[in-house]
C-alpha positions in Angstrom: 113.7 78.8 43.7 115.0 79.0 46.7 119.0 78.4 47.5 120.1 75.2 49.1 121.3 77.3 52.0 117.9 78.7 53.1 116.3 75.3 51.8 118.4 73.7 54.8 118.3 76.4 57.4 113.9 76.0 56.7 114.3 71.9 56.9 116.1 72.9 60.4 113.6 75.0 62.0 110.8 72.4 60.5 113.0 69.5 62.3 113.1 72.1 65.5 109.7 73.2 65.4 108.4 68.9 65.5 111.3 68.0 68.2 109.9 71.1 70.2 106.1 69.7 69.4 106.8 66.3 70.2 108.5 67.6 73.9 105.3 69.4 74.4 103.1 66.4 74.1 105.2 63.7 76.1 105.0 66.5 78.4 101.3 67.0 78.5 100.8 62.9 78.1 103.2 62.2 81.3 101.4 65.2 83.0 98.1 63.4 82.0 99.6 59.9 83.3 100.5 61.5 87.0 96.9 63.0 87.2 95.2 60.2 86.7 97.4 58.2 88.5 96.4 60.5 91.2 93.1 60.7 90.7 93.0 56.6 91.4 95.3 56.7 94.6 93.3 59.5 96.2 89.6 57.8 95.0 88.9 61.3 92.8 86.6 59.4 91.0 83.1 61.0 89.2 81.0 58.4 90.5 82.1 60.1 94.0 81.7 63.4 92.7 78.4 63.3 91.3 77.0 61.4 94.5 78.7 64.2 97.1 78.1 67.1 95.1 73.8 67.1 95.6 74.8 66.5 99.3 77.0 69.6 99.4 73.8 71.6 98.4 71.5 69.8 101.0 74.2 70.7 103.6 74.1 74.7 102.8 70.2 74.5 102.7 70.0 72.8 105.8 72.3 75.8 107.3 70.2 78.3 105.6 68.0 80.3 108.5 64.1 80.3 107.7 63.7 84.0 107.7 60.5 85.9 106.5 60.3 89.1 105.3 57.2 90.4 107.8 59.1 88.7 111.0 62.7 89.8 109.6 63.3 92.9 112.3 61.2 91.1 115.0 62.6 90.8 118.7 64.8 87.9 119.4 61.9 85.4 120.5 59.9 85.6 117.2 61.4 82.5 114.8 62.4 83.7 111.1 63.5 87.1 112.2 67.2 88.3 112.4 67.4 88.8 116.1 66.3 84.7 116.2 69.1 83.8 114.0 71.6 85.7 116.1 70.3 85.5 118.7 73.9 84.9 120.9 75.3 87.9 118.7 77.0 89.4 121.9 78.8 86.2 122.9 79.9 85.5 119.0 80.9 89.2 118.9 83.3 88.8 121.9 84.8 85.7 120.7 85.1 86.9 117.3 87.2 90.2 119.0 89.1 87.8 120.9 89.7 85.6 117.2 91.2 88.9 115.6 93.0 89.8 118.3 95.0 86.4 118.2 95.2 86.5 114.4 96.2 91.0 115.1 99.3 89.2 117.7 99.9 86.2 116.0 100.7 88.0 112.7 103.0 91.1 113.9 105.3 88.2 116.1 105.1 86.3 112.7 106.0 89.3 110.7 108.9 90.4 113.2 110.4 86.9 113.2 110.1 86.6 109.3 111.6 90.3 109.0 114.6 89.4 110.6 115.2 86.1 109.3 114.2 87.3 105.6 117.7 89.5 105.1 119.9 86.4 106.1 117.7 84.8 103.3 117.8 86.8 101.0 120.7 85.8 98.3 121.6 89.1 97.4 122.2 90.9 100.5 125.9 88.3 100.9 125.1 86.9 104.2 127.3 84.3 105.0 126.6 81.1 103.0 125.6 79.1 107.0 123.3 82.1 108.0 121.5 82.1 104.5 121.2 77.9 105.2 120.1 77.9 108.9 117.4 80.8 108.2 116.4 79.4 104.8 115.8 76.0 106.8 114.2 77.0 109.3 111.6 79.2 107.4 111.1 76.2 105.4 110.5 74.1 108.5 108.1 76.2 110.0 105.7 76.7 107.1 105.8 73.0 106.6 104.0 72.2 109.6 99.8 73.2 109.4 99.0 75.4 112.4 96.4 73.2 113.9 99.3 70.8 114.0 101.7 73.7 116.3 98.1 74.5 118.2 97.8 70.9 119.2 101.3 70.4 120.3 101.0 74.2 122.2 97.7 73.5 124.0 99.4 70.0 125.4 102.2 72.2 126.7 100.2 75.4 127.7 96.7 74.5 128.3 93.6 75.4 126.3 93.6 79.3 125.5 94.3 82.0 122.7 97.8 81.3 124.2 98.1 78.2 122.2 96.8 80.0 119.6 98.8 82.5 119.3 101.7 80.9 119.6 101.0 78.5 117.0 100.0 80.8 114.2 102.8 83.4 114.7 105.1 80.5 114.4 103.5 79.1 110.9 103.2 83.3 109.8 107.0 83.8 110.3 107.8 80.8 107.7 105.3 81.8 105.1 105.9 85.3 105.3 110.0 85.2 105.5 109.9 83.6 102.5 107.8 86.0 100.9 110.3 89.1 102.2 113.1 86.9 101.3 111.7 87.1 97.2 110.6 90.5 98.0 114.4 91.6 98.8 115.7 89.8 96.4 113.5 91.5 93.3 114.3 95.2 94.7 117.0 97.3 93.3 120.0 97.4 94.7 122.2 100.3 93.9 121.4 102.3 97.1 122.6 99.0 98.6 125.7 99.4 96.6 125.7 103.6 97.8 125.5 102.5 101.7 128.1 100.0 101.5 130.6 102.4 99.4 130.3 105.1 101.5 131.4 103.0 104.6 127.9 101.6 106.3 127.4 98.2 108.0 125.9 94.6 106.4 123.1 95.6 108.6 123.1 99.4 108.4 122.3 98.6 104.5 119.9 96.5 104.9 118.1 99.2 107.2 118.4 102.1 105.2 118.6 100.8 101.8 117.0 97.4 101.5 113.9 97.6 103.6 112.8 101.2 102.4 112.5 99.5 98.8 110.7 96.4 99.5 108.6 98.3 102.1 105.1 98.3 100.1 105.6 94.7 99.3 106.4 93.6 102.7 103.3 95.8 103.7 101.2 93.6 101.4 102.0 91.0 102.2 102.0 90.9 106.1 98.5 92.4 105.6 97.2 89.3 103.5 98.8 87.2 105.8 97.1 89.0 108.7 93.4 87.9 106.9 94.3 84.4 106.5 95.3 84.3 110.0 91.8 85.5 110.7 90.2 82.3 109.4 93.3 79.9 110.7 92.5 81.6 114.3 89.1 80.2 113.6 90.3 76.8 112.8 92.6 76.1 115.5 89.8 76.9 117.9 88.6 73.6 116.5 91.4 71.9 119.4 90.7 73.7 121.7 93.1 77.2 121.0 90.5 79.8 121.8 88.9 82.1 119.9 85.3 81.8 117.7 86.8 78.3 116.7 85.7 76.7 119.6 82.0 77.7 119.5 82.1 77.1 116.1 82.9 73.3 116.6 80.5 73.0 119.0 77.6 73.7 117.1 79.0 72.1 114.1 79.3 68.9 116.5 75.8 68.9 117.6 74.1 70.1 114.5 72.8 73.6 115.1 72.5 74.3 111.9 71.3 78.1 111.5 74.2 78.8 114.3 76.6 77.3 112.0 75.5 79.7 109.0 75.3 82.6 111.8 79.0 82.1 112.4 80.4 81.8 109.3 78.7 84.8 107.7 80.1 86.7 110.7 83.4 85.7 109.9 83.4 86.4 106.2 82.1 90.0 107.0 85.1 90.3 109.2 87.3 89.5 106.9 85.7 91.9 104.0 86.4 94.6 107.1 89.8 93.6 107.5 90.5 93.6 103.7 88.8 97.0 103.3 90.8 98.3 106.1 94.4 96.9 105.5 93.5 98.1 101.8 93.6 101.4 102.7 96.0 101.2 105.3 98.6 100.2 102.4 98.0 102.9 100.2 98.5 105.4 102.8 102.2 103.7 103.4 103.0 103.5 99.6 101.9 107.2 99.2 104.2 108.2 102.1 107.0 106.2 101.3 106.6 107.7 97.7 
């Protein structure tokens, strides 16, 4: 028989146990109650689902080129062969270069903006408390706003052009991605922080030589991922006018080419499986040296 003391301690941990049960299920039946509240303020009904969703797969098999296997590697005038479907290859081809190269621009004046702003915001490198603020707030600000919104106000105030383009993704990358090296710097060890700044260097001579060497492969990583979904956002924006594979893709969205709309897209997926291939090796190379 067991004593009244461990009698009492199990009735505890049973009374525990069922407070701690009961939590969890208010907690799942309010989470419940905000979804479906959702769900009826933004129409997410299943009536509408299961009336879009056929659609959907009569829109991707309208965009699907006609090819056949003995016209596949035909010249360009033959319908059903490759050269048919792309057949404006070398005018996608420059306007896709012209895409990355925005997205290539956009994302290292993004990165260089973030970098600097990301030590002020990081809490552990003791920046004062209204440079931590200002550069917290303003990161925040920044990756608020959706590009397309910075492209539109950019091409009113430059004109239409990568320009706008550029400038309005590099602004959106440097929010996103300071706050990314912000949490980066902040999860990195920091006693050779505490070695530079015993043995006399700077606020700023610590964060060169002891801050950024640790957090390096992360920061890497991370400017690299943001550098692919740049990619696509430079192919958005091009949707008002900011230059770039964007624009011809609207067009023929617009007017309902529909195997030039498939031709486009799968060009810009394989870019991006380039990119990702190449900016995966790229960051093993910079861990390995910086290892």
């Amino acid at each position: 028989m067991a004593s009244p003391a461990i009698a009492a301690q199990e009735a505890a941990f049973l009374d525990l146990r069922g407070q701690r049960r009961r939590t969890t299920l208010l907690g799942l039946l309010i989470l419940a109650a905000c979804l479906l509240l959702a769900a009826w303020t933004s129409e997410f009904y299943p009536t509408s689902l299961a009336a879009g969703v056929p659609r959907i797969g009569e829109y991707f098999a309208r965009i699907t080129p006609a090819l056949e296997w003995n016209k596949l590697f035909s010249d360009a005038e033959t319908e059903g062969s490759l050269a048919f479907w792309f057949y404006r290859l070398d005018a996608w081809a420059i306007l896709l270069i012209e895409t990355a190269q925005m997205a290539a621009l956009a994302t290292l004046a993004g990165a260089v903006v973030a970098l600097l702003l990301a030590f002020p915001a990081a809490r552990n490198t003791g920046a004062p408390n209204w440079a931590y603020q200002a550069s917290r707030r303003f990161l925040e600000a920044t990756r608020t706003v959706p590009e397309i919104v910075f492209a539109l106000i950019f091409v009113w105030a430059f004109g239409v052009g990568a320009l706008a383009g550029i400038l309005a993704i590099a602004l959106h990358t440097a929010g996103a991605l300071g706050k990314l090296f912000a949490d980066a710097m902040e999860n990195v060890e920091m006693r050779p922080w505490d070695g530079v700044r015993a043995a006399g260097g700077t606020w700023s001579e610590a964060c060169r030589f002891a801050l950024l060497p640790a957090a390096l492969p992360d920061l890497l990583s991370y400017a690299l991922l943001r550098f692919e979904i740049n990619l696509r956002s430079a192919s958005v924006i091009g949707f008002v006018g900011a230059g770039g594979i964007g624009e011809e893709l609207y067009k023929v969205i617009s007017f309902n080419y529909y195997e030039e709309i498939s031709a486009i897209l799968l060009l810009i997926i394989l870019s991006v499986m380039v990119i990702d291939m190449l900016s995966d090796r790229l960051r093993r190379r910079v861990i390995e040296a910086v290892a």
